[in-house]
C-alpha positions as CSV (number, residue, x, y, z in Angstrom):
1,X,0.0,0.0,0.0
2,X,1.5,3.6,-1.1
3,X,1.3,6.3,1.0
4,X,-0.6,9.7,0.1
5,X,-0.2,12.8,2.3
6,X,-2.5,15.7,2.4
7,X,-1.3,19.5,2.7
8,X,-3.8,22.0,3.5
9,X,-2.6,25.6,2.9
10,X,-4.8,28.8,1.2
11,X,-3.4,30.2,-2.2
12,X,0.1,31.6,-2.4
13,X,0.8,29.5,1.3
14,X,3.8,27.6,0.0
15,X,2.4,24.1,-1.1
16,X,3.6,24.1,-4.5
17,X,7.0,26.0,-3.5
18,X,7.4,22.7,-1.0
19,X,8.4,21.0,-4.2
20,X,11.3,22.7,-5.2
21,X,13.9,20.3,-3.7
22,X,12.1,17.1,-5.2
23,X,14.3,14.9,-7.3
24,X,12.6,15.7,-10.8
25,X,14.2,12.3,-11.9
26,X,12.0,10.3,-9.3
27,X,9.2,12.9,-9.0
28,X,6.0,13.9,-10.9
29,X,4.4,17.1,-10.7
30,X,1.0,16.8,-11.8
31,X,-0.5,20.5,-12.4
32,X,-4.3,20.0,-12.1
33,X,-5.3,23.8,-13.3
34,X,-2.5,24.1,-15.7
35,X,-0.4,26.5,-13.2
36,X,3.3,26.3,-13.6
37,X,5.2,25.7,-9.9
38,X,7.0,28.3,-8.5
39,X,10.3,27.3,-9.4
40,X,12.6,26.8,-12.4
41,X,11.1,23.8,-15.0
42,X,14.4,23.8,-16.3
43,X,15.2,20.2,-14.8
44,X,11.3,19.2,-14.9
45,X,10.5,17.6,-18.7
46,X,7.4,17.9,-19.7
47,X,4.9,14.5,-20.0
48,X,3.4,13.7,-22.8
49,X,2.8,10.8,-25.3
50,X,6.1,11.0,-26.6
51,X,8.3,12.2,-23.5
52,X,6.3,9.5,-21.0
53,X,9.3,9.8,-18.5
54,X,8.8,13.5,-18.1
55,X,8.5,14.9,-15.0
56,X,5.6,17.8,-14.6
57,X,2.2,16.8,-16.4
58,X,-1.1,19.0,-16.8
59,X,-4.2,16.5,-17.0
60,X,-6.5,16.6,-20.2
61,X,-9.7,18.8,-19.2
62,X,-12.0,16.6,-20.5
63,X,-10.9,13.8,-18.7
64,X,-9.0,14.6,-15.8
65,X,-9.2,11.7,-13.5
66,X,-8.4,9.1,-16.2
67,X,-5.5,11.5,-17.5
68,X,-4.1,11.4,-13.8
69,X,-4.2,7.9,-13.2
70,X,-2.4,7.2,-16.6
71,X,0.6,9.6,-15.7
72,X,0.7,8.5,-13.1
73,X,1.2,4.5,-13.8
74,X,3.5,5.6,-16.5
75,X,5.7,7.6,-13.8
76,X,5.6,4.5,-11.6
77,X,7.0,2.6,-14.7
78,X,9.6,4.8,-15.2
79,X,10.8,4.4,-11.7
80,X,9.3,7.7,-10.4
81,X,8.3,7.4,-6.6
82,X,7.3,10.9,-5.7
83,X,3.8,12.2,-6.7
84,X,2.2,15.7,-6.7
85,X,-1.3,16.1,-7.4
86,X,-1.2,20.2,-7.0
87,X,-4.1,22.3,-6.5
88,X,-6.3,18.8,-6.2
89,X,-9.4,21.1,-5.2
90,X,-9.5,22.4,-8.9
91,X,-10.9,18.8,-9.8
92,X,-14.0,19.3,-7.9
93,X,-14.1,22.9,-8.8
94,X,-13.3,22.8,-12.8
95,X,-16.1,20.1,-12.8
96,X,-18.5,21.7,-11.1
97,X,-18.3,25.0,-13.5
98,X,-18.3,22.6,-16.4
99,X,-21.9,21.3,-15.1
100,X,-23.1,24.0,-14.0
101,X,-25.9,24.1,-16.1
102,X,-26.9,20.8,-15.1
103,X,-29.9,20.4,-12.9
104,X,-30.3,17.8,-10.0
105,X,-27.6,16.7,-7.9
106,X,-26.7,13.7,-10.0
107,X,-24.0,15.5,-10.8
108,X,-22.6,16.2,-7.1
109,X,-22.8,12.2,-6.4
110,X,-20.5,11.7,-9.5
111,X,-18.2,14.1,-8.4
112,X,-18.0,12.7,-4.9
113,X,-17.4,9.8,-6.5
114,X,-14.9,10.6,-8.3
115,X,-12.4,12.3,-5.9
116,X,-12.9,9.6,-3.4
117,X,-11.5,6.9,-6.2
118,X,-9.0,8.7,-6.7
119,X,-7.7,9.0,-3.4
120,X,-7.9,5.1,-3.9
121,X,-6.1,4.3,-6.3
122,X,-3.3,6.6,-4.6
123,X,-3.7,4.4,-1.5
124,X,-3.2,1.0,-4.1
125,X,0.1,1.9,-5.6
126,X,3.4,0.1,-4.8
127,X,4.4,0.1,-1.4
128,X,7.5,3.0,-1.7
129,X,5.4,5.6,-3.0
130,X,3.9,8.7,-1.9
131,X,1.5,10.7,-3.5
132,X,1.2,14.3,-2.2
133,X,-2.3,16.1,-2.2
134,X,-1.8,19.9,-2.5
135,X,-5.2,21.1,-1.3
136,X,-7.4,24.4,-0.6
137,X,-9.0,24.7,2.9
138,X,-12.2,25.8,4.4
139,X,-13.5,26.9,8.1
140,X,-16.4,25.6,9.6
141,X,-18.9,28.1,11.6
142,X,-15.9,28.3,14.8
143,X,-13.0,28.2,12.8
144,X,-12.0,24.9,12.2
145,X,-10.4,23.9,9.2
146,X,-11.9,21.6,6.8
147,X,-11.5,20.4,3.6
148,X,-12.4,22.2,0.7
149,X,-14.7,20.0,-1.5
150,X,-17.8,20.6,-3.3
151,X,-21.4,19.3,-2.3
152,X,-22.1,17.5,0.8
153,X,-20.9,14.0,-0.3
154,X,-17.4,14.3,0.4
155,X,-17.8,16.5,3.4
156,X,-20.3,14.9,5.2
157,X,-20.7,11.5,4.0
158,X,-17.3,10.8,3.4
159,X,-14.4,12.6,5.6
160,X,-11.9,13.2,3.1
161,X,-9.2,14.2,5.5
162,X,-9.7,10.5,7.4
163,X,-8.6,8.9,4.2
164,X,-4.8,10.2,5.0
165,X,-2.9,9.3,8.3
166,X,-0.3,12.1,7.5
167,X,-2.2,15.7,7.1
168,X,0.0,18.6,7.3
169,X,-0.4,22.7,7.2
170,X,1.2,25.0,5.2
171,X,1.9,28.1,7.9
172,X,3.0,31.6,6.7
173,X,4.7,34.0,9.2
174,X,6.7,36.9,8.9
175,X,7.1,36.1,5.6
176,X,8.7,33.0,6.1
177,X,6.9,29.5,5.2
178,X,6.7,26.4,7.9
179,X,5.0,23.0,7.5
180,X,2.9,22.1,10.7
181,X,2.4,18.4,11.5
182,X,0.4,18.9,14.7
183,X,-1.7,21.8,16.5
184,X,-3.8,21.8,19.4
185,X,-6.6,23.2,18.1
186,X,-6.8,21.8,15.2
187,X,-7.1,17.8,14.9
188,X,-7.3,17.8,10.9
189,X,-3.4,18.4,11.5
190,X,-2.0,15.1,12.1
191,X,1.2,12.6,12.0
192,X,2.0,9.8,13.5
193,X,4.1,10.7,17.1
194,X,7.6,11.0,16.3
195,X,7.8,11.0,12.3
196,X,7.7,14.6,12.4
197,X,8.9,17.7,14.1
198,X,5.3,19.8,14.9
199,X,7.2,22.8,12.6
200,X,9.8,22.2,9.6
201,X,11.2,23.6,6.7
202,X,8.8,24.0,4.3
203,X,10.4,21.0,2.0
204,X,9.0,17.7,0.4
205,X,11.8,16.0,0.6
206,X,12.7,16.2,4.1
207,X,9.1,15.1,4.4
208,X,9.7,12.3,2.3
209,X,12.7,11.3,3.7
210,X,11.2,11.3,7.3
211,X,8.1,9.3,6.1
212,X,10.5,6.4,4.8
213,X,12.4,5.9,7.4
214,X,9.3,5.6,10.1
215,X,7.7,2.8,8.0
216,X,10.9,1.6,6.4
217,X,9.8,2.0,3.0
């Protein structure tokens, strides 16, 4: 069973930037929105059809999901054991603008549906991997953070954030970017004890490295 990890942070927090030490030669960057990283491409190839061992990969519109899952094999064939799926939220929200015209709630099931597969097949791959979910958050009514899906299937029925045993924060202050594996006040943020510090270097791959090593992968 691989390992995905989910990292909660608003826009311009630091997620993506948390990449920028990542071995491009073992890593894929998956862009869901199209959005280039926040650091030099130089090193990161681009996927496609005829480059399958690149390393950063924007998913076809019209079929995200199926697009996703396909890179991602083909990185896992080409020896890649680092996974980004950045800005992950944007597949619940580009679909739900698509269908917006759509009436009934048909369509919020299928989307539900969807995300929750996914997050699946990112818990089936081969044991070394790990598959890093760059995601949006929202508060609940007293603060708390949740989330940020669309519909109440995910959110209610589901509990997205129970699907990962690693959930970390992206934390901004005075200008300078931590990652947060624990807080008191909010049990979203979680790790196992003594895989992580509670405040590090905003950096995949001391993340990574740290995860490996407490499961011996």
């Amino acid at each position: 069973m691989s390992e995905p990890i989910l990292i909660l942070g608003p826009s311009g927090g630091g997620k993506s930037f948390a990449c920028r030490n990542m071995n491009p030669k073992t890593s894929l960057f998956i862009s869901v929105d199209g959005k280039r990283p926040p650091f030099s491409l130089k090193e990161w190839p681009r996927m496609t059809a005829e480059t399958p061992n690149g390393s950063f990969y924007v998913p076809r519109r019209e079929n995200p999901y199926g697009s996703i899952k396909g890179a991602i094999q083909a990185a896992i064939k080409d020896g890649k054991k680092d996974i980004v799926i950045d800005d992950s939220q944007f597949l619940l929200s580009n679909d739900f603008f698509a269908k917006a015209q759509e009436k009934g709630y048909e369509k919020f099931t299928q989307m539900g549906q969807q995300f929750w597969t996914l997050i699946e097949f990112c818990r089936d791959l081969p044991e070394d991997v790990i598959v890093y979910f760059l995601h949006h958050p929202e508060y609940d009514a007293v603060g708390n953070i949740q989330v940020k899906t669309i519909g109440k299937m995910l959110s209610e029925k589901g509990c997205v954030e129970g699907r990962f045993t690693v959930c970390l924060w992206i934390d901004k202050k005075d200008g300078v970017h931590s990652l947060i594996s624990s807080h008191p006040d909010q049990s979203i943020i979680k790790s196992p004890p003594d895989m992580l510090p509670e405040k590090m270097d905003n950096d995949f791959s001391i993340v990574g490295k740290s995860v490996r090593e407490y499961w011996g992968l």
